[in-house]
C-alpha atoms as one frame of an Amber mdcrd trajectory, in Angstrom:
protein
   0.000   0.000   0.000   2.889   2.173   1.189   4.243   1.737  -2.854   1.472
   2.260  -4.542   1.050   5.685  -2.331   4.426   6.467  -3.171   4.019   5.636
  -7.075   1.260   8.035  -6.776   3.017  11.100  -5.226   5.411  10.756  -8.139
   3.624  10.913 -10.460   1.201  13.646  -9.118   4.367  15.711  -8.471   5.331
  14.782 -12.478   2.359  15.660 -14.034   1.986  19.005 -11.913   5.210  19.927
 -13.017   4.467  19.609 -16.680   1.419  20.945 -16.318   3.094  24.599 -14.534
   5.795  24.562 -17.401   3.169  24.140 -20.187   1.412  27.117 -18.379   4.130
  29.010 -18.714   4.646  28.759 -21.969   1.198  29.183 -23.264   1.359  32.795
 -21.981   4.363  33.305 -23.812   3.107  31.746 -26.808   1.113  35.058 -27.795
   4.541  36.731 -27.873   5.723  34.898 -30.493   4.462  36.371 -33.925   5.235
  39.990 -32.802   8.677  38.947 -31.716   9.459  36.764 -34.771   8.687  39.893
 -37.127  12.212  41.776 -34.795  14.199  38.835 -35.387  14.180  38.051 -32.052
  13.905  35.209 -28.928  13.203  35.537 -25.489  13.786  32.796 -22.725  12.536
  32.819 -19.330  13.562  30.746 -16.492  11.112  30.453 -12.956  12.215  29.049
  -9.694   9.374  28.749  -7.402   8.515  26.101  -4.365  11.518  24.127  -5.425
  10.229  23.734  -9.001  12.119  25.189 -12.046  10.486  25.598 -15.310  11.885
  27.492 -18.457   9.467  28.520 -21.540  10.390  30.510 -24.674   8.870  32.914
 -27.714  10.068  34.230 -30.611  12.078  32.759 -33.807  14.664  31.394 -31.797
  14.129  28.271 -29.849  16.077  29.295 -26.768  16.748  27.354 -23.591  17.835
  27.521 -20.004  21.710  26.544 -21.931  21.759  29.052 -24.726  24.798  31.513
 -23.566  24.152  34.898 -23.612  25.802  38.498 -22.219  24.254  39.483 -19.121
  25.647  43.067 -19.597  25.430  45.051 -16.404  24.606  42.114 -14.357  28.547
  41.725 -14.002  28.083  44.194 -11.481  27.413  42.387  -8.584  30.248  39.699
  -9.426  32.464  42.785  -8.959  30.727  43.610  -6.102  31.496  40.501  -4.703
  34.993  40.352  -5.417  35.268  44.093  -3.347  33.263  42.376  -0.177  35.634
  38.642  -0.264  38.177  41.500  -0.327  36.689  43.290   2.480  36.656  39.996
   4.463  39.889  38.913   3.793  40.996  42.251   5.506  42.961  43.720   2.182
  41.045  46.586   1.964  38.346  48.957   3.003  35.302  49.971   1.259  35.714
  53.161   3.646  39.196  53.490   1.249  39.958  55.896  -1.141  40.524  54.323
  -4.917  43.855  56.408  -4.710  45.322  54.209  -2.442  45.189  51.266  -5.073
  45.238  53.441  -8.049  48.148  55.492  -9.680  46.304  58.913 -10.361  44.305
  58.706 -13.335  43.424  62.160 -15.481  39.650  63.257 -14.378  39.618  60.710
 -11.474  39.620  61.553  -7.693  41.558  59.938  -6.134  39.862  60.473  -2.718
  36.871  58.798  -3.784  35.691  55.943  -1.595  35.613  51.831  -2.577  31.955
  52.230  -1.924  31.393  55.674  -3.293  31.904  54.108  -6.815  30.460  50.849
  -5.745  27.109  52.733  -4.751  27.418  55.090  -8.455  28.064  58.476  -6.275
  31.128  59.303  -7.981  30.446  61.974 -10.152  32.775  60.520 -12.743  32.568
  60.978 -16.519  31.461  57.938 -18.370  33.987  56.238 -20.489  30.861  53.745
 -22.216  29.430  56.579 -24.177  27.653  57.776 -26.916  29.564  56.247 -29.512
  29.709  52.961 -28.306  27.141  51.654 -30.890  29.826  53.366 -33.400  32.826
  51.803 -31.990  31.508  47.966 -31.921  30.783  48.168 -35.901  34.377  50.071
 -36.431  36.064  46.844 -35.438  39.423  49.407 -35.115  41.943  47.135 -33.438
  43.776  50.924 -32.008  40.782  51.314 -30.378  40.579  48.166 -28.351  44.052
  47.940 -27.880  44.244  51.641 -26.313  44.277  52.529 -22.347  40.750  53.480
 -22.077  41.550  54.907 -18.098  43.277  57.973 -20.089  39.794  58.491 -21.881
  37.566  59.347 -18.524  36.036  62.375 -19.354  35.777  65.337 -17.049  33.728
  64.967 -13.583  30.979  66.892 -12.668  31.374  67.509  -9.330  27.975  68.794
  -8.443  26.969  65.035  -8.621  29.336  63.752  -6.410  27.552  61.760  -3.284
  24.552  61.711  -5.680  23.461  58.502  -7.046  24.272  58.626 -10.785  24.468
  55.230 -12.819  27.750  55.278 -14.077  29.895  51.818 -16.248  33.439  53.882
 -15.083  32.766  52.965 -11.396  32.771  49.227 -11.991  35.396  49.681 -14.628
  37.754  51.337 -12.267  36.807  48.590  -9.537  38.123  45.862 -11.954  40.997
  47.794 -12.289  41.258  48.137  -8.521  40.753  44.449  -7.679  43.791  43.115
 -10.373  46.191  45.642  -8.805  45.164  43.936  -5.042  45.372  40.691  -6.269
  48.208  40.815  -8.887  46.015  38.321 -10.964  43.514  39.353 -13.768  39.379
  39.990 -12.774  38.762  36.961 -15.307  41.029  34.971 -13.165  39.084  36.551
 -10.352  35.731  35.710 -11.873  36.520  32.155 -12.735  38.298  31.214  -9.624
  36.289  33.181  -6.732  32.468  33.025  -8.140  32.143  30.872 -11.391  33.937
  27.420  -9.689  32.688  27.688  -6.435  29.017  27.726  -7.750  29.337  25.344
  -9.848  28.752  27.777 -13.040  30.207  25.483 -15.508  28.966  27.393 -18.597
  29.776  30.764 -17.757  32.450  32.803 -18.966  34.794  36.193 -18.174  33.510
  37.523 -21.538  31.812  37.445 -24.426  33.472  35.196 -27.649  32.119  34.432
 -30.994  33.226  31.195 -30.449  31.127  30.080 -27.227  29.285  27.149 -27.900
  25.458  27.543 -27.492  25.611  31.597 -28.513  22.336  32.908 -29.195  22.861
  34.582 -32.052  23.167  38.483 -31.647  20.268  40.559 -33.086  20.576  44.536
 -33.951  18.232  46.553 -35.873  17.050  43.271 -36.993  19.988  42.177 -38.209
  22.147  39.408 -37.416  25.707  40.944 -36.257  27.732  37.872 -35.030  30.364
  38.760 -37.661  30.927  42.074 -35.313  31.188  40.488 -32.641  34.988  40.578
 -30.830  36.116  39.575 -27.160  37.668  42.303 -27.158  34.779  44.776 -26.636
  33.458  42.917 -23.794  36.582  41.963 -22.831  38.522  45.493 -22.804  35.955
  48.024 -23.114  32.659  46.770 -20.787  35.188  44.689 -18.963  34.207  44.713
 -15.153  31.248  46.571 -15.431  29.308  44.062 -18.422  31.449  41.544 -19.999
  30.067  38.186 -18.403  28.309  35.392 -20.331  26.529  33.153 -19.337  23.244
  30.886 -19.433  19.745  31.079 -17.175  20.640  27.925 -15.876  24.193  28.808
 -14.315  22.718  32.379 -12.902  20.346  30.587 -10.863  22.883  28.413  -9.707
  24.960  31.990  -8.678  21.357  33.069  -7.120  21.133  29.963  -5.052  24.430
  29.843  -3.692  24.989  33.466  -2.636  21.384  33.808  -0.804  20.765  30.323
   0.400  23.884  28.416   0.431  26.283  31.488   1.376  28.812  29.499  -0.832
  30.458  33.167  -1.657  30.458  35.931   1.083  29.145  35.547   4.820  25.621
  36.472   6.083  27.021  39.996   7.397  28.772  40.759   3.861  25.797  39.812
   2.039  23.551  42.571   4.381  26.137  44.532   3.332  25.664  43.798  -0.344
  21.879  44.407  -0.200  22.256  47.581   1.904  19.765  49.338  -0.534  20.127
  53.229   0.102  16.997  56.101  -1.093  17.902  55.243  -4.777  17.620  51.327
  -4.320  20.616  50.485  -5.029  22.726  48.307  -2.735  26.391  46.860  -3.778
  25.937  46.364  -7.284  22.608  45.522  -7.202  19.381  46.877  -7.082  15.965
  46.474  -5.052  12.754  45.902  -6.747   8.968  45.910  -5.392   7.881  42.970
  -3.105  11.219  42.500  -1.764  12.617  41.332  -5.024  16.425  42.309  -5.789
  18.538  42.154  -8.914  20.521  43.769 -11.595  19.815  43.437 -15.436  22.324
  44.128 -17.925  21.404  45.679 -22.015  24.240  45.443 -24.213  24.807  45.097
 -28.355  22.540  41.943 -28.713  21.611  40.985 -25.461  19.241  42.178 -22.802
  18.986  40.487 -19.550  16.767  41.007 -16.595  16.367  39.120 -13.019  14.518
  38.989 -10.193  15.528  37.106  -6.990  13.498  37.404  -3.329  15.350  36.034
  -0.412  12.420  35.491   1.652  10.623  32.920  -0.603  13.384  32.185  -2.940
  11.000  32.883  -5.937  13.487  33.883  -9.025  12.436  35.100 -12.621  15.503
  35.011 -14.912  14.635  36.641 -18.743  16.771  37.494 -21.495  16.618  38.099
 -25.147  19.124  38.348 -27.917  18.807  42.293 -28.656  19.716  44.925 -26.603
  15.926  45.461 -25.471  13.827  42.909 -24.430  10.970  43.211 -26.594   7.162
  43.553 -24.416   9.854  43.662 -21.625   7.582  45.463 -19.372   4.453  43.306
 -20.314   6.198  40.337 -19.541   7.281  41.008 -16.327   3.973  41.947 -15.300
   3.302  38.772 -17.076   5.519  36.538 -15.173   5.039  38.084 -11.535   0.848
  37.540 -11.936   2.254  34.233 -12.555   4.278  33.276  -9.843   1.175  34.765
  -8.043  -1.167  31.884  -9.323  -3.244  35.008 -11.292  -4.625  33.546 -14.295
  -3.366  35.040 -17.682  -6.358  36.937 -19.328  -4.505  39.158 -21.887  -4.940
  38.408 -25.365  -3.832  40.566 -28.356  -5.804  42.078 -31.314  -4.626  39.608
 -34.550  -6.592  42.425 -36.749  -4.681  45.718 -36.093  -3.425  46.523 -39.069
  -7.158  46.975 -40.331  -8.402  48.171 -37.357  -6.234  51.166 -36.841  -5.375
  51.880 -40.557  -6.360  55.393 -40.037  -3.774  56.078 -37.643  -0.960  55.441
 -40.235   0.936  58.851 -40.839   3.199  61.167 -38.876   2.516  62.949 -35.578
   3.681  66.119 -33.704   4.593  65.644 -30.363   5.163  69.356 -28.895   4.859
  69.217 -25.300   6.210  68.959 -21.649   9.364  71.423 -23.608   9.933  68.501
 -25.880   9.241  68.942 -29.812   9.678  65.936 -31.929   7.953  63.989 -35.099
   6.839  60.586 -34.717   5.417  58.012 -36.968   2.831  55.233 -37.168   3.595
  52.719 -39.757   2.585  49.396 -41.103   5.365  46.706 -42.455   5.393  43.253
 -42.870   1.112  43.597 -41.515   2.405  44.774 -38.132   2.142  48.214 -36.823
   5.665  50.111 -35.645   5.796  53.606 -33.625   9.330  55.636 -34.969  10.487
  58.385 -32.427  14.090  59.635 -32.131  15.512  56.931 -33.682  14.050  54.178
 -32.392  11.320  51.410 -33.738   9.442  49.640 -32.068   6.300  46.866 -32.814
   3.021  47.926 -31.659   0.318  46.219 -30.715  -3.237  46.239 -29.215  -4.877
  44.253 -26.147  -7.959  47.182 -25.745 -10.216  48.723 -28.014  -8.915  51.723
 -29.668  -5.632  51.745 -27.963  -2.221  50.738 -28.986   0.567  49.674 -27.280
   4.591  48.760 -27.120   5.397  47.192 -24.271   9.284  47.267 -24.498   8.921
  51.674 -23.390   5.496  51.384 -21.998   4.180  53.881 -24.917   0.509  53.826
 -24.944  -1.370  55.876 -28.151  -5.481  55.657 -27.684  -7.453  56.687 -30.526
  -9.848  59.695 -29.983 -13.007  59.125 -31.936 -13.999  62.846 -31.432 -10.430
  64.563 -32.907  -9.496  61.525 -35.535  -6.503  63.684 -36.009  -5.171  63.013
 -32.979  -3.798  60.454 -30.886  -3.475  60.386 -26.598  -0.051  59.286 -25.902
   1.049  58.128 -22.774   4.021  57.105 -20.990   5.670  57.036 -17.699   2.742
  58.945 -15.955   3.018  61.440 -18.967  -0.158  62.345 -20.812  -0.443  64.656
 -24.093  -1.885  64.333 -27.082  -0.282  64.278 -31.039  -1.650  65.444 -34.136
  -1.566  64.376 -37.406   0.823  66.144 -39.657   0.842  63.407 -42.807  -1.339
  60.611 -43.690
């Protein structure tokens, strides 16, 4: 009797497995023509009461061992690194980077460990505008040249302010090698990777990582751009890591519930958020959820850990913006709440908002800009500064992109105008060409 009970429990525990993974990927499903038409894939990975379940959407038939960048989510490795540091009594985070550091032009040298750590610097951002330009130059100079001499000027009105910053983390990697005499890969792979058991997971970014996902830009396949050497030399300590969903919630596991890399009094340290949620490295989310995503040339990751019920959502895609980003996280939090999925998309917009098609003129809030409404491929795309995006529509009348949280309602009494909406913002555009 006492086998046949215990047959039963395993199987009941199977099928209710299978049946919580198919449920997650039936909401994704819906993703999937929009996110085909960008040349795109998303994978999601949810840990929850011991289970672990992984669902996809998109062109791309991604899993929880597809290798990926996870950008800015380096962060906290570095972090790490500082508080093993801290604990091994080599330095302070109450130390000035000067101590470590020869001077460096546009740097302070009094600046704190934790100052940078926490992104209250002030300092000039070395990742900037023309980063996009630099990946596609492939200029050997350019990776090969001291990027420390090209921090540009402070400003020191924002110093003790919090003010997201890659040169911080940069400067920290730079900081750690000169304690250690050994290189932060070295660092990475010998103080976080092996101990958690991250055997997929690498210092950087290379072409020739088996199980790549396949870098997406503008829609357009750049793996022949990629090169170590920009994640390598130029994110370096503040975004070069690759690795897989699976391996990052191994790293999740072992820092919050196994303590496998810095003690219990380190790790409050680490998650010390301050008025601008952010801790060590890492940042604090609603309902006690922490984490730190990373968006880089071809990837996009995002994560979401909470140390009281160990629940963790791991997403990323394979462009630097996780398309419906913001819908699917709402998405995936109603489901680790047990709310049913009742969204379901309009598979007739193109028709049903063909008179919206044209150009608008968005002159409010002191901003003044032209934006467009177009149709391609029988999808609908919203252009502004630059940027394109797919629309799409889940209420009557109203469209929406749910990578920027745009919304554009129709107004049946001015049809030349459209209410836009974003970020608690609220105008209206008019038509300036059909």
């Amino acid at each position: 009797m006492k086998f046949h009970r215990s047959i039963f429990i395993f199987l009941f525990s199977i099928t209710s497995t299978i049946i919580y993974a198919q449920s997650l990927q039936l909401q994704l499903d819906k993703y999937t023509p929009y996110i085909k038409e960008l040349n795109q894939g998303v994978a999601v990975l949810v840990q929850q009461n011991g289970k672990t379940t992984v669902a996809n959407a998109g062109k791309y038939n991604f899993n929880n061992h597809t290798i990926f960048n996870i950008g800015s989510a380096t962060k906290k490795m570095t972090a790490i690194l500082l508080l093993q540091e801290v604990e091994k009594g080599t330095i302070k985070l109450s130390d000035s980077i000067g101590t470590y550091l020869q001077p460096i032009k546009n740097v302070d040298g009094s600046l704190t460990i934790e100052t940078l750590l926490r992104h209250r610097s002030g300092l000039g951002e070395i990742v900037g505008k023309n980063f996009e330009k630099d990946f596609y130059a492939k200029n050997d100079s350019f990776y090969n040249s001291n990027f420390l001499n090209k921090i540009p000027k402070n400003n020191p009105k924002k110093i003790g302010k919090y003010d997201y910053c890659n040169t911080n983390y940069i400067l920290l990697g730079h900081l750690l090698e000169k304690v250690n005499d050994k290189s932060y890969f070295n660092l990475l792979q010998e103080r976080i990777f092996t101990p958690c058991n991250m055997t997929n997971t690498y210092p950087y970014v290379s072409k020739k990582l088996k199980n790549l996902a396949k870098p997406i830009h503008k829609k357009e396949d750049i793996t022949s751009y990629l090169d170590y050497r920009f994640f390598a030399n130029y994110a370096y300590a503040a975004g070069s890591v690759a690795s897989n969903l699976n391996d990052m919630s191994k790293f999740y596991n072992h820092l919050f519930q196994k303590g496998t890399l810095i003690s219990e009094k380190s790790l409050q340290k680490f998650t010390a958020f301050d008025e601008a949620n952010y801790g060590l490295g890492i940042m604090k989310f609603k309902d006690g959820y922490v984490g730190h995503g990373g968006n880089n040339i071809g990837y996009s990751f995002r994560e979401y850990y909470n140390p009281k019920n160990k629940n963790l959502i791991l997403l990323f895609s394979n462009a630097r913006i996780i398309p419906f980003n913001r819908m699917l996280k709402n998405e995936l939090f109603n489901f680790i709440d047990g709310k049913t999925d009742t969204i379901s998309f309009n598979k007739n917009v193109t028709s049903d908002f063909k008179n919206v098609l044209g150009k608008y003129l968005f002159n409010s809030h002191g901003m003044k800009m032209t934006m467009e409404i177009k149709e391609e491929n029988n999808h609908l795309y919203f252009l502004a500064q630059g940027a394109q995006v797919i629309l799409i529509s889940k209420e009557k009348n109203k469209l929406y992109n749910g990578s920027f949280g745009v919304e554009l309602e129709v107004n049946p009494e001015k049809p030349q105008e459209l209410i836009f909406r974003q970020n608690g913002l609220e105008t209206t555009i008019k038509l300036i060409k059909s």
